[in-house]
N, C-alpha and C positions, 0 to 999 in steps of 0.2 A: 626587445619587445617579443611577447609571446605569436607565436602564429595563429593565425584563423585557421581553424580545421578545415580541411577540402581546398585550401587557397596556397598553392605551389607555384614558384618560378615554372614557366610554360618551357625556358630553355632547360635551366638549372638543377630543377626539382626541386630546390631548397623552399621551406616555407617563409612567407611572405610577411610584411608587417601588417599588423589589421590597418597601419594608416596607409599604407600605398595599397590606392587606385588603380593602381596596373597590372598586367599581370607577369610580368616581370623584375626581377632583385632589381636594387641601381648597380648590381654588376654589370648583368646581361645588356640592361638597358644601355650603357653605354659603350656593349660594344656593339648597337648596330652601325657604327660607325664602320667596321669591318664582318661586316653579318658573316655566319657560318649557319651551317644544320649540322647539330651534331648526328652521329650513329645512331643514339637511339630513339632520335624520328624515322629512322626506316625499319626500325622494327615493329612494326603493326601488320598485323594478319591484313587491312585494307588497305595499308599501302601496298604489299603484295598482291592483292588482289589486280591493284589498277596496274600497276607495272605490267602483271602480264597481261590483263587485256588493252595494252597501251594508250588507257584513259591518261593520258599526262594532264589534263584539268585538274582529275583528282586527286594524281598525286602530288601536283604543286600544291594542290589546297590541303591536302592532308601534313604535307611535310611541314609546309608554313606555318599550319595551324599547329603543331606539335613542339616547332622550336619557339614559338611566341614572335615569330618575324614578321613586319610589315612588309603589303605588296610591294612599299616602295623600296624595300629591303632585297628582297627576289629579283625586285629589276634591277640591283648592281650585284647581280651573282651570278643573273644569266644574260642578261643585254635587252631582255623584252621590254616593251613600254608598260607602263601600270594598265593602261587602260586595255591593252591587251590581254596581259595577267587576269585583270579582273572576268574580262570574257569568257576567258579560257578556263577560268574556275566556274563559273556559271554554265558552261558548257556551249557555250556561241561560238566559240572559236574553235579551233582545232591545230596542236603542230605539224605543221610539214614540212616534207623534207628529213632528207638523213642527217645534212650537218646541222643543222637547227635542233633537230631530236636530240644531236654528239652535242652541241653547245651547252642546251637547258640541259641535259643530266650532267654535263661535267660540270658544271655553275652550281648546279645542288649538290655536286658532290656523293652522287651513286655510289656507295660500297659496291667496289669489286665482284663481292660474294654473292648481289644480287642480281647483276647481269645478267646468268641465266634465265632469271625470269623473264627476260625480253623474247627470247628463245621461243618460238612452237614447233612442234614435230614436220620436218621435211620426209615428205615421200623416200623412201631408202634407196629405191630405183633412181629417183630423179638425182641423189646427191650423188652417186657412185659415177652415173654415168658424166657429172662435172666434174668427178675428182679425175676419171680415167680421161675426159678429153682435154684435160689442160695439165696431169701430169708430163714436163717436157722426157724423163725417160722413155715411153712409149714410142713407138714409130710414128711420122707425123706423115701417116696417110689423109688420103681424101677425106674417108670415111667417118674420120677423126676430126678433121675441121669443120665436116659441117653438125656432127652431133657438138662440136666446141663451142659452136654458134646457134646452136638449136638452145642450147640450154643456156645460153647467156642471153638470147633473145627470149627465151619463158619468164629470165628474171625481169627485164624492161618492162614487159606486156604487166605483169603482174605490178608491175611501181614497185614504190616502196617495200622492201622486206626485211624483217626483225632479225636476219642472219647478217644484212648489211652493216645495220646500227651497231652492232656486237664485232664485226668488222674494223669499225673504227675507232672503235674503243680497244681495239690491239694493235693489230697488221701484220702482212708477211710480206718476205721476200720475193723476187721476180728472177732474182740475175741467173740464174740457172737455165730457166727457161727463153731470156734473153740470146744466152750463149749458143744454146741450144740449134736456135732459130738463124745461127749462121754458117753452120758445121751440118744442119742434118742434113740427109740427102734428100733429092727432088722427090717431090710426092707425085702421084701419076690420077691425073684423073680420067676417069676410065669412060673407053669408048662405048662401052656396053648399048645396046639400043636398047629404048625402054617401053616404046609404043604409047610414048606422053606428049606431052607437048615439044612440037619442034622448035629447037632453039635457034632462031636464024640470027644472021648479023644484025640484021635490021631493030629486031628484038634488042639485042643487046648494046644498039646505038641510044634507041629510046629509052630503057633502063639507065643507062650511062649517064644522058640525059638528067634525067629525074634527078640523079644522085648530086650533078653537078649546080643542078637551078636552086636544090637543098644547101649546098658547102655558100654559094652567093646569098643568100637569103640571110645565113647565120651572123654573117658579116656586119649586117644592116640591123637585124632585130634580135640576137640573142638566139639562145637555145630553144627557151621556153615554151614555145608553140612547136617544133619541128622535133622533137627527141623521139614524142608518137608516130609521128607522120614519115620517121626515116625507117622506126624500128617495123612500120607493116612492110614498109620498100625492103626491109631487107629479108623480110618473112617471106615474100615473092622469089627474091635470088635463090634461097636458098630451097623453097618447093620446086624451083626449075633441077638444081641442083640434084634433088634425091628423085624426082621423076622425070625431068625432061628429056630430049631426045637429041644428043650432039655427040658431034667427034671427038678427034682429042685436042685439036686446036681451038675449034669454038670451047671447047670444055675448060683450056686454061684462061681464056676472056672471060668467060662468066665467071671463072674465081677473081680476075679481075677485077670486074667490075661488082662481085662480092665483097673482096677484102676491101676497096673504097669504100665502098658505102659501109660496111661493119666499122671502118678506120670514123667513117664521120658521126655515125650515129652513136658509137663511144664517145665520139667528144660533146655530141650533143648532150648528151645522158651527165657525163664530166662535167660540162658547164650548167649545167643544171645540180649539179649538188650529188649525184647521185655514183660518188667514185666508183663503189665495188661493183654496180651494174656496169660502170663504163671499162673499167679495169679487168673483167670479163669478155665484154666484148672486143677488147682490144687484144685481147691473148688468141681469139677466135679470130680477128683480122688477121694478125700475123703468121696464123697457119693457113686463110687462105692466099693471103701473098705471096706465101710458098709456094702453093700448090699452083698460083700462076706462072710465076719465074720470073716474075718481073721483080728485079731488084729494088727499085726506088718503091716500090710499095712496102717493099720490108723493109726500109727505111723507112717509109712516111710511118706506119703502124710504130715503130720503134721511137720514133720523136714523140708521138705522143705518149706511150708508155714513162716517157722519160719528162713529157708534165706532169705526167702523175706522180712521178716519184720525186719532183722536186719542190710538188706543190699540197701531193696529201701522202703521201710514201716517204721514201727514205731516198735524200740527194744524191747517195752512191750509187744509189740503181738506175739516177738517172743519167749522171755521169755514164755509167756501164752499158745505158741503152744508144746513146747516142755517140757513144765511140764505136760499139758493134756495129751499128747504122753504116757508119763512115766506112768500116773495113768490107761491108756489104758492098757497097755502092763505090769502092776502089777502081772498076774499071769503066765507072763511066766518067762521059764530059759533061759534069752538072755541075758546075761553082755555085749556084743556088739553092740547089740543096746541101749541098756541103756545108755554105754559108748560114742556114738553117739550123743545120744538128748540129753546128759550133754554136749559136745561141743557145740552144738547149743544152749542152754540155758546159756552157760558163753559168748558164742559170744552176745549176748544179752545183757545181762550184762555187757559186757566191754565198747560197744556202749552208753548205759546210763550209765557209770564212778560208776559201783556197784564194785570198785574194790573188794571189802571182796566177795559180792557173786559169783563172776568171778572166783575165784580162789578156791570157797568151791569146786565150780561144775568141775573145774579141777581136781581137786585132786583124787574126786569121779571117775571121767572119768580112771583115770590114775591107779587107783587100779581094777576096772571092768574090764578095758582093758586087763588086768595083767594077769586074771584068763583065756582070750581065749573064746573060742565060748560056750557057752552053746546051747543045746541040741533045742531050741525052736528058735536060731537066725537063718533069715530067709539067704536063696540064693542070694538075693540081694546085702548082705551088706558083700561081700568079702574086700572090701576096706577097711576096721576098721581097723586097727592095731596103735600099740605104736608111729608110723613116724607121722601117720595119728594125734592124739589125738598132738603129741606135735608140728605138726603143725597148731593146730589149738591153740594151745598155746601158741605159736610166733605170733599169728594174734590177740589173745586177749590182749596180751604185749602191740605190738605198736599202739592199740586203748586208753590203759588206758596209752600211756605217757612216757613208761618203755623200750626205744630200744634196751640197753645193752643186757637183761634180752631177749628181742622179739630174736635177733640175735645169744644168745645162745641154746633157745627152736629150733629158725630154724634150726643150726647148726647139733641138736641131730635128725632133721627128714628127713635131706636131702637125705639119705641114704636109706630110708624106701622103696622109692616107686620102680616097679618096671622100668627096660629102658624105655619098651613100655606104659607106663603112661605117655607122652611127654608133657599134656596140665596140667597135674597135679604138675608135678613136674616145669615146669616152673612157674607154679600160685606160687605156696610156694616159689620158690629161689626170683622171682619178689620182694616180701613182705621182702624176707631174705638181698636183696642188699638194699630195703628202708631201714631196720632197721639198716644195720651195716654204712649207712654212715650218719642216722641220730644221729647214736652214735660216730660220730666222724671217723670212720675206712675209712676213704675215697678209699685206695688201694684197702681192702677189698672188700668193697660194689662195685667198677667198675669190677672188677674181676670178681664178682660173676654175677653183670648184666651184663656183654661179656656174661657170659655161658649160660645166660636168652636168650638173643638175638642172639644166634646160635639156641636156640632148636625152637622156634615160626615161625619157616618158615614152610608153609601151616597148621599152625593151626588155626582155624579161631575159637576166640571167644572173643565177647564183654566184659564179667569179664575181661581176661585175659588182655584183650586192656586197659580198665579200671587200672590195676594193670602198667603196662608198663607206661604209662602216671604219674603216683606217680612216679615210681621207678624213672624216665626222669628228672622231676621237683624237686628232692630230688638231685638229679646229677648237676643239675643245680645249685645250690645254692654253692657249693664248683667246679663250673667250671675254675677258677684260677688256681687250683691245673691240671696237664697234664692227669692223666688218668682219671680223670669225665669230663674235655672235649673232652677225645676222645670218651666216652661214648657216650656223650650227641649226638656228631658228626653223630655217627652211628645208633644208637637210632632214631632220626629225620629222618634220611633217611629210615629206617626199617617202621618207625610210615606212612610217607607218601605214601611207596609202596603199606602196609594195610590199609588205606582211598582210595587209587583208587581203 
């Protein structure tokens, strides 16, 4: 059959028959079955247009409309609901968040070559002075940690940023500056008087304060409200820092009670979605837990380093952070924190499929744990206990493969935490309803995620969103069966409420 003039396949190009109504071949048409956008839907001068001013409305609506794909198409490429899609092309909606940003362009399938359009012009001043404060070659003075933290806190304050996104769509290395961080020598923070604010103990008890009512509060509600409200706390440390008026004693406390609070409001920033902001701030913590001398801070800053790398980085570097941790904190009496950065070094581990060394570093964890606090583990790390280590033992389970096994570890931890740990203990049962209906326990696992999805109303965090979404798509797969579709039911509409 001859084509209709001006009437093209919308995916194809090819022309159409005058008898089909569609605006696609019956090739295309059947492959939305597995929907694709080809390359040359992003070549349009306005879909560059929208990429760099990061209207992602119009570029879903632009792309969509070029490959000839329905919204319902777009929603198994990038995870979004239709009704969503459709807002977000009408411009009611808006994406947020960096991994959400990383999901919907890698689901369209972004050419490489366009990335840069995500890109705008950074100040030349402001990049130089972040490349010089977290290059680990440099001497890691004073002076150095807190410009490392001046500019890792200008990226927080400012949210979201288009260096981030571009970030995640590559990544780099850490273990350098890992290594770095246990070999260099003590940084000296200087007694200088500054005729600013005096920094008395009392000061820095009620700072301390603040930072610690913050680390409890995370427990109970997520990140999502405190990631702003730590990163001013820590804009305060560190104006005391560059003007305030102390010795050199009070001076290594206030990095003290710097690198904690930098250690928490990275993770805040972390569990909110926003890696390379937290991943920044975390490299600033760790010089100033240097600058304090307190060892188990340059541990704690390196455990979390080493969630990041075994949950948005690379598993060796997390392995790397949490071995250096251990050889840091060698001559203290803390089987808690030991028992700690063994979790995170078999998380590590399990991530790169080291089942034997996954399981040495459990073991290890499980008998330190055993013995209780020693005399050197620090205030921070009230969390550690046996629930805690064996559920991070059901996490390393159903990395290496092993659900049964995941769902019995979660079993033995669910107990552990306390009520008012609301965002804690949901993370763990999320992981616990994956494992038991990837082991076949279909009752089970909807059960258990019913009880997941009562406790996440107003708790706000992107992990935790992250885990929801496995647990959904694990439910889905056995939706046949009546209670993982009424999961799944409920689940969708819970998931949708937490995207608006």
């Amino acid at each position: 059959m001859s084509g209709r003039p001006g009437r093209a396949c919308g995916r194809c190009g090819q022309p159409l028959s005058r008898y089909n109504p569609d605006t696609r071949c019956s090739t295309c048409a059947r492959a939305d079955a597995s929907p694709t956008i080809p390359d040359r839907a992003w070549r349009d001068e306005q879909v560059h247009r929208a990429l760099a001013a990061w209207d992602f409305g119009a570029v879903l609506g632009l792309v969509r409309r070029r490959s000839g794909l329905s919204q319902k198409a777009v929603r198994e490429l990038t995870g979004l609901t239709q009704g969503f899609i459709s807002d977000l092309e009408r411009g009611l909606k808006q994406v947020n968040g960096r991994d959400t940003i990383i999901d919907v362009l890698t689901g369209l399938g972004l050419p490489s070559d366009l990335r840069p359009l995500l890109l705008v012009p950074f100040a030349q001043a402001d990049s130089q002075r972040l490349v010089e404060a977290i290059d680990p070659a440099l001497p890691w003075t004073a002076a150095r940690m807190v410009t490392s933290l001046e500019a890792a806190v200008g990226g927080a304050m400012n949210g979201l940023n288009r260096r981030s996104v571009i970030a995640g769509l590559g990544g780099a290395g850490l273990t350098q500056y890992i290594l770095q961080a246990a070999i260099a020598p003590p940084e000296a923070v200087a007694a200088t008087a500054r005729n600013g604010i005096s920094v008395s103990g009392q000061l820095l008890t009620s700072l301390q304060s603040t930072t610690d009512a913050l680390r409890q509060a995370d427990a109970s509600h997520g990140s999502g409200n405190l990631a702003r409200a730590a990163t001013a706390h820590l804009k305060v440390l560190l104006r005391l820092l560059k003007e305030g008026d102390f010795n050199e004693a009070t001076g290594r406390r206030l990095a003290s009670v710097t690198a904690d609070t930098a250690i928490q409001t990275g993770w805040y920033h972390f569990d909110s979605g926003a890696h390379t902001v937290a991943h920044n701030l975390l490299l600033g913590a760790l010089r100033a837990a240097h600058a304090s001398g307190d060892s188990r801070l340059r541990a704690g800053a390196l455990s979390f380093l080493a969630i990041h790398g075994y949950s948005a980085g690379d598993p060796r570097e997390a392995v790397t952070a949490a071995r250096t941790a251990r050889q840091v904190i060698a001559d203290q009496d803390a089987p808690a924190l030991h028992a700690m950065l063994l979790t995170r070094q078999a998380r590590g581990h399990a991530r790169l499929r080291e089942d034997r060394l996954a399981h040495i570093a459990l073991e290890e964890a499980q008998v330190l744990c055993a013995r209780g606090r020693g005399e050197d583990d620090p205030h921070w790390l009230y969390w550690i206990n046996p629930g805690e280590v064996m559920g991070q033992t059901g996490s390393c389970l159903l990395d290496l493969g092993c659900p049964e096994q995941a769902a019995e570890a979660f079993a033995g931890a669910r107990n552990a935490f306390s009520p008012d740990e609301i965002r804690t203990r949901a993370q763990f049962l999320s992981r616990a309803a994956t494992a038991q209906m990837r082991a076949g326990d279909v009752d089970a696992g909807s059960a258990t995620g019913h009880e997941v999805l009562t406790l996440v109303d107003g708790v706000r965090s992107a992990r935790l969103d992250d885990n929801l979404a496995s647990m959904l798509a694990e439910a889905r797969r056995y939706s046949s069966a009546a209670p993982a579709l009424e999961l799944v039911d409920r689940g969708r509409a819970i998931m949708e409420e937490r995207a608006a």
